[in-house]
MARFI-52971 format. One line per 10 residues: number of its first residue (from 1); their letters; for each residue z, x, y of N, C-alpha, C, O, CB. Coordinates in steps of 0.1 Angstrom, whole numbers, plus 5000, padded with zeros to 4 digits. Glycine has a CB too. Example, Ala and Ser with C-alpha at 12.3 -4.5 7.8 and 13.67 -1.06 7.14 Angstrom:
<pts>
1> AS> 5078 5132 4943 5078 5123 4955 5078 5132 4967 5085 5142 4967 5090 5113 4955; 5071 5128 4978 5071 5137 4989 5079 5129 5000 5080 5134 5011 5057 5141 4994
</pts>
This chain:
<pts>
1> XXXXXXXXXX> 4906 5064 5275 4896 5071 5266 4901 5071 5252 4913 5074 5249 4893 5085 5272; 4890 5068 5241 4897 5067 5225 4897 5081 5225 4888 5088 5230 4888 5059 5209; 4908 5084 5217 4906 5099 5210 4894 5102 5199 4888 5093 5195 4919 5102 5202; 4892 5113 5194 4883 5117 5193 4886 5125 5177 4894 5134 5175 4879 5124 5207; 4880 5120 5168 4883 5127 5157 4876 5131 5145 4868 5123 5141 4892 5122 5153; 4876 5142 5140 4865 5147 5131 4868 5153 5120 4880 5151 5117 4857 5156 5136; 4862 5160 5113 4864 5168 5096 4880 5174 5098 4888 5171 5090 4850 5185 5093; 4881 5179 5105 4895 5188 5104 4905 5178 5108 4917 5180 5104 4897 5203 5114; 4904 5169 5115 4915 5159 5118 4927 5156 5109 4924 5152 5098 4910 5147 5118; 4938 5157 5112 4947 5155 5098 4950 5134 5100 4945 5127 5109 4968 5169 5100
11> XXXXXXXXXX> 4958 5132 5089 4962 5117 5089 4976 5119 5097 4980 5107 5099 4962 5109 5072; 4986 5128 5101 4993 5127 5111 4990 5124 5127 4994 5116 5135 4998 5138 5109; 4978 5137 5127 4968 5134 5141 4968 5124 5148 4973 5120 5159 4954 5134 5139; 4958 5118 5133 4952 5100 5137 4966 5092 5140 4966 5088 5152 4942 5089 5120; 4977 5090 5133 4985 5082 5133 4993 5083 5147 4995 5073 5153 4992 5082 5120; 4998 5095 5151 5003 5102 5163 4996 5093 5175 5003 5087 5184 4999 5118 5162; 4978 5095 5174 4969 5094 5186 4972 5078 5186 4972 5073 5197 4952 5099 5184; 4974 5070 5175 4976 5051 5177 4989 5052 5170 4992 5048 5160 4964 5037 5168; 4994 5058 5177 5008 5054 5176 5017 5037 5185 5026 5031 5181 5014 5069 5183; 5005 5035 5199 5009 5019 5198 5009 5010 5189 5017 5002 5186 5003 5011 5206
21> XXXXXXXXXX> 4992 5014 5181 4990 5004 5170 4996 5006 5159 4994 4997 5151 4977 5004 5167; 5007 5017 5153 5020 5015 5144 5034 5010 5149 5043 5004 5143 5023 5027 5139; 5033 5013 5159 5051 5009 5163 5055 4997 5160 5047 4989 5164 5056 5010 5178; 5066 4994 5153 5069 4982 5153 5065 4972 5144 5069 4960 5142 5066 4980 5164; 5053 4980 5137 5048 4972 5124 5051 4969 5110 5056 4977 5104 5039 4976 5122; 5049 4961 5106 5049 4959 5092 5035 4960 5085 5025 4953 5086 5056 4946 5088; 5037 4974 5077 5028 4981 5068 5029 4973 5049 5040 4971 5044 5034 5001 5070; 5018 4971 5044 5017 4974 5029 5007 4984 5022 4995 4982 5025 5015 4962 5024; 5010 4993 5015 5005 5003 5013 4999 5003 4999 5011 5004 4996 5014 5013 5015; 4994 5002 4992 4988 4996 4975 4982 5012 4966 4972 5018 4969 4970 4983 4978
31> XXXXXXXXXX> 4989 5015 4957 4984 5028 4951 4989 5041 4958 4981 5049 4963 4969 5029 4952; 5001 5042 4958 5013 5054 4971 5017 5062 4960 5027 5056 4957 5030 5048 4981; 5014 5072 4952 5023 5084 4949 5018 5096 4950 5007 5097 4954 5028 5084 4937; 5028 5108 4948 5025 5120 4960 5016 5125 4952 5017 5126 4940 5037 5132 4965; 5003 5130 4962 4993 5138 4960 4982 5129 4956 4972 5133 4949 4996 5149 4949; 4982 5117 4960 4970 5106 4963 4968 5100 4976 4974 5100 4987 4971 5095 4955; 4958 5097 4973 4948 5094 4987 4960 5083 4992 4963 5084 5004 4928 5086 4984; 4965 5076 4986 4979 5067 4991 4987 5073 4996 4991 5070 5008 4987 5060 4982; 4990 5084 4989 5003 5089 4990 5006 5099 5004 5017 5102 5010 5005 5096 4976; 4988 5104 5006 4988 5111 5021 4988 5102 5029 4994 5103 5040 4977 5119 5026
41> XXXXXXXXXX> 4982 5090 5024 4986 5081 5036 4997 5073 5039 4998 5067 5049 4980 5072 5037; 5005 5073 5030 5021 5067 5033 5025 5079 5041 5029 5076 5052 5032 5064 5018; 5025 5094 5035 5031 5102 5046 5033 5107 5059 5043 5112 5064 5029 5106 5045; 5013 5101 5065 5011 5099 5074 5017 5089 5081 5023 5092 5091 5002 5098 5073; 5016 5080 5077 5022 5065 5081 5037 5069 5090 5039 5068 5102 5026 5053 5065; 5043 5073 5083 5059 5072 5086 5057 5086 5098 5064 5095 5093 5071 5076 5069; 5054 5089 5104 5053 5094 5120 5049 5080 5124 5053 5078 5135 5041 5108 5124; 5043 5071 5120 5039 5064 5130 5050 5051 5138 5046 5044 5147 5026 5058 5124; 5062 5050 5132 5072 5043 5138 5070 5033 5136 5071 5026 5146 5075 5045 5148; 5067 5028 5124 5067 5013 5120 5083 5006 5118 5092 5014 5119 5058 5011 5104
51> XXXXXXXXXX> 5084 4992 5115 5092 4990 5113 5096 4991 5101 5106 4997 5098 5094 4984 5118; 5089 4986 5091 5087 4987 5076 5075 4989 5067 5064 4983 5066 5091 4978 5073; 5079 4998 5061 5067 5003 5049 5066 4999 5041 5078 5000 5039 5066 5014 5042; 5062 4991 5030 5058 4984 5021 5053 4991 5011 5044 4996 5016 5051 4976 5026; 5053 4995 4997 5047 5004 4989 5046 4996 4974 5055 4993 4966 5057 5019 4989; 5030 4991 4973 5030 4987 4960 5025 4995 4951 5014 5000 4952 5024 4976 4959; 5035 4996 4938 5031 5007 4927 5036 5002 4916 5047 4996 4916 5036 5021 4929; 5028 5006 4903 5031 5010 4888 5043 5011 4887 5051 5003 4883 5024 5022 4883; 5045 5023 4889 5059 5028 4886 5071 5035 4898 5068 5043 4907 5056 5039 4874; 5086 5027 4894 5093 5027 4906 5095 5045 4906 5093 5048 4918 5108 5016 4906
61> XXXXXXXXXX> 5098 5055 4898 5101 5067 4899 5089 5071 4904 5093 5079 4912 5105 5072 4887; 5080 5071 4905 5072 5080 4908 5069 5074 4930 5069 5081 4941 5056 5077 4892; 5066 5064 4928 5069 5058 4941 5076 5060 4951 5074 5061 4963 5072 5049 4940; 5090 5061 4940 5109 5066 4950 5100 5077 4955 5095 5074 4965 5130 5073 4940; 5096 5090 4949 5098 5103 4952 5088 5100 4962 5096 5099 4972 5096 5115 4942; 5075 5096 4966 5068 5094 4980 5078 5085 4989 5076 5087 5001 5053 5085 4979; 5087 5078 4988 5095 5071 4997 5108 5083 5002 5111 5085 5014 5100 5056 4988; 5114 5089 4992 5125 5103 4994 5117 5110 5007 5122 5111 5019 5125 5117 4977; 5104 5112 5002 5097 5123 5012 5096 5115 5024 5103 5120 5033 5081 5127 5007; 5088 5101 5028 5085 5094 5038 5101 5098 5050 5100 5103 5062 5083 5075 5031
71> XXXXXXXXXX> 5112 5096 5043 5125 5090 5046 5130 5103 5055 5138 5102 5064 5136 5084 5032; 5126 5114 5052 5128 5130 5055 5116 5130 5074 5119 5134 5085 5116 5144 5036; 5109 5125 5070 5101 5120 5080 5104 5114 5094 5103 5118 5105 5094 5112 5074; 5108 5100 5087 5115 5090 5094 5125 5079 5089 5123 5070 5080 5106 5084 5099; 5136 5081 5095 5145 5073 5088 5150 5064 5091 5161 5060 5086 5152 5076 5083; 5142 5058 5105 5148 5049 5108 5136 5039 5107 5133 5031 5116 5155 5051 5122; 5126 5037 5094 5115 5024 5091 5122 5023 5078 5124 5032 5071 5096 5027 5091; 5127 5006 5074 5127 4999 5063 5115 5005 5053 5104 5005 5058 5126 4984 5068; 5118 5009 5041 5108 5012 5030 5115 5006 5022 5127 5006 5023 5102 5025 5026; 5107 4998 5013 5104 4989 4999 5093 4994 4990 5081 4996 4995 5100 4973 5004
81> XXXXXXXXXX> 5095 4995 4977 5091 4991 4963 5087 4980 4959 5095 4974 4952 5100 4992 4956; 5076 4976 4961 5073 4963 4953 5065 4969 4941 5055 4976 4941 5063 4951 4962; 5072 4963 4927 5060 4966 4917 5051 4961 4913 5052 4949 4916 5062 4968 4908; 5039 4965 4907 5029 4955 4904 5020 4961 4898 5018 4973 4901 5024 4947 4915; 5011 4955 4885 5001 4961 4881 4985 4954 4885 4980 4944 4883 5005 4962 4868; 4984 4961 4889 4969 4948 4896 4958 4948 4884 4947 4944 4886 4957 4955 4914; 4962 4951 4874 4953 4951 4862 4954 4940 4854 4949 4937 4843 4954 4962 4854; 4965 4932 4863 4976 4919 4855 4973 4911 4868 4978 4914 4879 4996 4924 4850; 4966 4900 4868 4971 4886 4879 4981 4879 4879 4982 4870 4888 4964 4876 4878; 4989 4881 4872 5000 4873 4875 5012 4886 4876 5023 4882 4878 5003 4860 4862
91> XXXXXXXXXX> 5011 4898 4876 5017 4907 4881 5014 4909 4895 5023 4914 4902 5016 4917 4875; 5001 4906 4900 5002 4903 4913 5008 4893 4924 5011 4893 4936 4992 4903 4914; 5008 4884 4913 5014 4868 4922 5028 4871 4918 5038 4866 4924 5008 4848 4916; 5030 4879 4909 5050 4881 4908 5050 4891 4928 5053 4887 4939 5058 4900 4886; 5046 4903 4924 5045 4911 4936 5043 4901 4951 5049 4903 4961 5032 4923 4933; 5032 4889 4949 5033 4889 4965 5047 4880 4962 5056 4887 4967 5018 4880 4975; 5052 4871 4957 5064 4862 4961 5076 4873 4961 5087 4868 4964 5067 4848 4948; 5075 4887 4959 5086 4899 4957 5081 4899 4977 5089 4893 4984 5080 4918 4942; 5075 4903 4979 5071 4907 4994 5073 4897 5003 5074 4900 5015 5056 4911 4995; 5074 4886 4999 5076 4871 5009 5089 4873 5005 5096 4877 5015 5068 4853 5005
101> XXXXXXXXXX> 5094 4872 4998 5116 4874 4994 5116 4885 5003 5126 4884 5011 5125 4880 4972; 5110 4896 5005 5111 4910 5014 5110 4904 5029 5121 4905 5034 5097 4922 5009; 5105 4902 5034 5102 4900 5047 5106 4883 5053 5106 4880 5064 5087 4904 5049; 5108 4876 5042 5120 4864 5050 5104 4855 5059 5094 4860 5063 5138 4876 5066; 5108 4843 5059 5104 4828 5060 5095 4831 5074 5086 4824 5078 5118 4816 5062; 5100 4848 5082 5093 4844 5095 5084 4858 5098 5078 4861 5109 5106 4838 5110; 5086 4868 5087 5080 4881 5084 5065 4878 5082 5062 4867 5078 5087 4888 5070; 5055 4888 5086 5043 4883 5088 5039 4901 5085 5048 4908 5090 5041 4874 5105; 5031 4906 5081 5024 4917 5076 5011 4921 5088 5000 4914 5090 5019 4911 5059; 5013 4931 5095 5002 4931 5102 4992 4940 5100 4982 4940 5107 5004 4932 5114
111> XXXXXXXXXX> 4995 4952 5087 4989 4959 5085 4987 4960 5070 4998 4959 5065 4993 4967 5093; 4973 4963 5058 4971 4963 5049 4964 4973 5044 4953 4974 5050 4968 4954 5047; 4967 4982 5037 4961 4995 5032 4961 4996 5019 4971 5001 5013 4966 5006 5036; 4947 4991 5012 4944 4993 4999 4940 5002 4993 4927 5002 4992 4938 4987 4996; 4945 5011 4987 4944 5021 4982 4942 5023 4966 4936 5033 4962 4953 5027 4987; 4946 5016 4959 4945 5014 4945 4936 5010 4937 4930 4999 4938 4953 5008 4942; 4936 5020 4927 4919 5015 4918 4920 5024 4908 4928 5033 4906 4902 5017 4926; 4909 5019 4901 4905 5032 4890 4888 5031 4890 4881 5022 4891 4913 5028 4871; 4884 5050 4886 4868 5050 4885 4867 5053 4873 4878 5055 4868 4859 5059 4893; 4858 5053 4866 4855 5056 4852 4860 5054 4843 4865 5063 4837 4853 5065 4850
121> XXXXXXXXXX> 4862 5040 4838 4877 5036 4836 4869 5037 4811 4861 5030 4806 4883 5010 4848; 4876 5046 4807 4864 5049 4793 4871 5052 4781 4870 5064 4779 4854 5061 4794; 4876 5046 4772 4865 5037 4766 4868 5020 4775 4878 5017 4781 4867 5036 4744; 4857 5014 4772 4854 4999 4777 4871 4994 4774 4875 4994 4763 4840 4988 4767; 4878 4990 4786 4888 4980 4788 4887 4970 4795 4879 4968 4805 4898 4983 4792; 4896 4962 4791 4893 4948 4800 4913 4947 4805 4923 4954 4802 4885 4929 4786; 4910 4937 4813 4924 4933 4825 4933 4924 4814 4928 4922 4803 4917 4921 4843; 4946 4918 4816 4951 4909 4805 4942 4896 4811 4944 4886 4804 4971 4907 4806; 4936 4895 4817 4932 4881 4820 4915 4885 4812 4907 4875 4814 4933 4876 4841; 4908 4896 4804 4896 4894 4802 4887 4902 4808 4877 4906 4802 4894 4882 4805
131> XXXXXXXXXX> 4889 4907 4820 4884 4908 4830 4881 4927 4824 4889 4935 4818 4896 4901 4845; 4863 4928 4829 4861 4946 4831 4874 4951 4836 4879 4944 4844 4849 4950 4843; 4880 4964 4833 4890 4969 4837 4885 4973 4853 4891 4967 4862 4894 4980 4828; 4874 4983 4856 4873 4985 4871 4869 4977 4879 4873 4979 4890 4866 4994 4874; 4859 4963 4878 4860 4957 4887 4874 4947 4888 4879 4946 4899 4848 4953 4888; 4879 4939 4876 4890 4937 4877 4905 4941 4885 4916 4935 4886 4890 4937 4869; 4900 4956 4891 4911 4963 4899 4909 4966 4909 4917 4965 4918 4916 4973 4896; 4893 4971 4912 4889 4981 4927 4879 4960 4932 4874 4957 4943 4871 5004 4921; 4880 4955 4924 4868 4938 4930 4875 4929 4943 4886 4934 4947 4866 4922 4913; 4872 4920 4948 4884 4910 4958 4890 4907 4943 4898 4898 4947 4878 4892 4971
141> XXXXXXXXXX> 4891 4907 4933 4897 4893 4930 4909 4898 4931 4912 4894 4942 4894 4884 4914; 4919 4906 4928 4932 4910 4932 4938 4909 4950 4949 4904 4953 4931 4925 4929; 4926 4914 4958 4929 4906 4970 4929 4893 4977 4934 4890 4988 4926 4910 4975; 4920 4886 4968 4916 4872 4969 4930 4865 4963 4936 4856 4967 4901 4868 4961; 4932 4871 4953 4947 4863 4947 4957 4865 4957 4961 4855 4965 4955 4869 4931; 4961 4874 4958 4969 4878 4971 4970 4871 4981 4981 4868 4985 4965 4889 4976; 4958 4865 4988 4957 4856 4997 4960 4842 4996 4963 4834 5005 4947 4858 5000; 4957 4839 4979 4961 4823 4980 4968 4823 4976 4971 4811 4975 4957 4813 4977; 4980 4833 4968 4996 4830 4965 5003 4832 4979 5014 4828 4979 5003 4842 4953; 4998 4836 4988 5005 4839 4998 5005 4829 5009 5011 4831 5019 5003 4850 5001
151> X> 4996 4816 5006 4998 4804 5018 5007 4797 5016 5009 4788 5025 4989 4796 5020
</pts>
């Protein structure tokens, strides 16, 4: 029988109740620091007994301190720092060849959690490539790159 979950559900709950579907996994997490919608969900995560967490972020200080916390949690899943600004395409293709050096020739990613973006992004900016600042960040093209630096 699936479990059963609603408004009060916490993200420990859920992760606890598919706990087959974490064990053992390799997680990437995108937009993780504490007191964001990432950042509950990295927290969550780490009950779930992955093998490794994956955390792509802006900035490494602010990141460590959601990874400090994760590690209090569980300390026996591999967590990584990859930096990256997704407002930059070629900070993204630095980050995925950082994540392929991370997980080695036969490492394979089974889980992806995009969390990172910006709303109301004002006055009008654009990406270094040109690009509207919000759809440039929250659009595929950041995960579309992602995918073909990574074949």
């Amino acid at each position: 029988m699936s479990p059963q979950f609603g408004q009060h559900t916490t993200g420990v709950e859920v992760i606890e109740a598919l706990l087959p579907q974490t064990a053992n996994k390799t997680v990437i997490l995108t937009g993780c620091t504490l007191g964001t919608i990432g950042g509950e969900t990295a927290l969550a995560l780490a009950h779930g007994k992955c093998s490794r967490i994956i955390l792509a972020g802006r900035t490494e200080s602010k990141v460590q301190a959601l990874i400090d916390g994760m590690k209090k949690v569980n300390s026996e899943t591999k967590y990584d720092f990859v930096q990256v600004d997704f407002s930059d395409l070629d900070s993204v293709r630095t980050a995925v060849n950082r994540v392929e050096t991370i997980l080695g020739k036969d490492g394979t990613i089974d889980v992806l959690i995009n969390t990172a973006g910006v709303l109301g992004v004002w006055p009008y900016q654009k990406t270094k490539q040109g690009i509207e600042m919000q759809f440039g960040i929250v659009s595929d093209l950041v995960h579309l790159t992602c995918l073909h630096e990574s074949r």
